[in-house]
C-alpha positions in Angstrom: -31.5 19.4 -21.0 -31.0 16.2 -19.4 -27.2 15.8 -20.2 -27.0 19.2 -18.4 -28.6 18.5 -15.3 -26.7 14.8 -15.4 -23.5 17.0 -15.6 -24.4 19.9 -13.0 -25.8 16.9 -10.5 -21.5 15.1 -11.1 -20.1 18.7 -10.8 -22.0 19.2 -7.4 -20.7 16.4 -6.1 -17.2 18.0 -5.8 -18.2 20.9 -4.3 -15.1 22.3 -2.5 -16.8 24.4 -0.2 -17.7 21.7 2.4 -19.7 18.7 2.5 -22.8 17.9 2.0 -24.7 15.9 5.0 -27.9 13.1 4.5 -30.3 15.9 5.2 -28.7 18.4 2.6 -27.0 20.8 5.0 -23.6 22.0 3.6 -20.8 22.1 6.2 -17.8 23.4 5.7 -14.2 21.9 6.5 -13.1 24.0 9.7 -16.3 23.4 11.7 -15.7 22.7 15.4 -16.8 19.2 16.9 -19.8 18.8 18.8 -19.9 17.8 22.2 -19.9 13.4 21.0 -17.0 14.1 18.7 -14.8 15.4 21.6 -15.1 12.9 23.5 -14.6 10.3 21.1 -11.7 12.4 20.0 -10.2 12.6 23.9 -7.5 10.2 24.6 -9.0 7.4 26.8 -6.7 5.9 30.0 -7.9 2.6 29.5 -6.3 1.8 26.0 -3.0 3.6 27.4 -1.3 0.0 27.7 -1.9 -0.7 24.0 0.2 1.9 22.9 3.4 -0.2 22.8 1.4 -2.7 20.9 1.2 -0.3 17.8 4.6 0.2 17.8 5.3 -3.6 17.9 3.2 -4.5 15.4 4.8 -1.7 13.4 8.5 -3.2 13.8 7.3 -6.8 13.1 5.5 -5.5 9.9 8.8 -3.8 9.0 10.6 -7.0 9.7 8.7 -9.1 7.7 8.8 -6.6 4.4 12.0 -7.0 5.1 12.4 -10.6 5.3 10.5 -10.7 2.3 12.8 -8.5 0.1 15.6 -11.1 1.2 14.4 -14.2 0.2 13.1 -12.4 -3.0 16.1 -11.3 -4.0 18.1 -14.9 -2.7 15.3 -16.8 -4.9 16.1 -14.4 -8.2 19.8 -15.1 -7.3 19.5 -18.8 -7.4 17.5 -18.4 -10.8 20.8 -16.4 -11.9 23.4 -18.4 -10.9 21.4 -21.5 -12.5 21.0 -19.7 -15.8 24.7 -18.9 -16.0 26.0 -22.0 -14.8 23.4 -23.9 -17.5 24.7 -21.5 -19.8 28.2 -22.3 -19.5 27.8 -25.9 -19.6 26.2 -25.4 -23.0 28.9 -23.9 -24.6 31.4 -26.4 -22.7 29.7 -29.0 -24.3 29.4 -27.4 -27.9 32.7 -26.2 -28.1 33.9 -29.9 -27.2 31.6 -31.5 -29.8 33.1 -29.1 -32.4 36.7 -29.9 -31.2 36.0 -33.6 -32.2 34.9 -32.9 -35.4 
């Protein structure tokens, strides 16, 4: 009985019909704002000038992925041309030691 109310007390909370306040009202998902919500949702004058910021920040974010990628992929290079290069000195040297045998 207790496993059952454990489950039915997860399964509630996914209920797909709306969501469930503090105080145990059930609103749904297409509920128009109150009166506080619109206001907070209207788009204030004052914070106009910080709009070009965003889009800033956005393109020097972009740039430093970017920027990031490269020297990534310059440091794996390095690591690839050292392997090879190692790599070929290796079997320089080995196939000169066998010539003086």
């Amino acid at each position: 009985m207790a496993m059952s109310q454990f489950t039915s007390r997860i399964l509630s909370s996914f209920n797909p019909q709306g969501i469930r306040d503090p105080s145990g009202v059930t609103r749904g998902f297409h509920i128009e704002p109150g009166p506080r919500e619109k206001v907070l949702l209207e788009e204030d004058p004052a914070l106009k000038r910080f709009k070009s910021h965003k889009k800033t920040v956005w393109r020097l974010k972009r740039v430093g992925d970017v920027l990031t990628v490269v020297v990534v992929a310059g440091c794996c290079y390095e690591i690839y041309v050292r392997t090879v290069k190692r790599n070929a000195e290796r079997e320089a040297s080995q196939t000169n030691q066998e010539a003086a045998r």
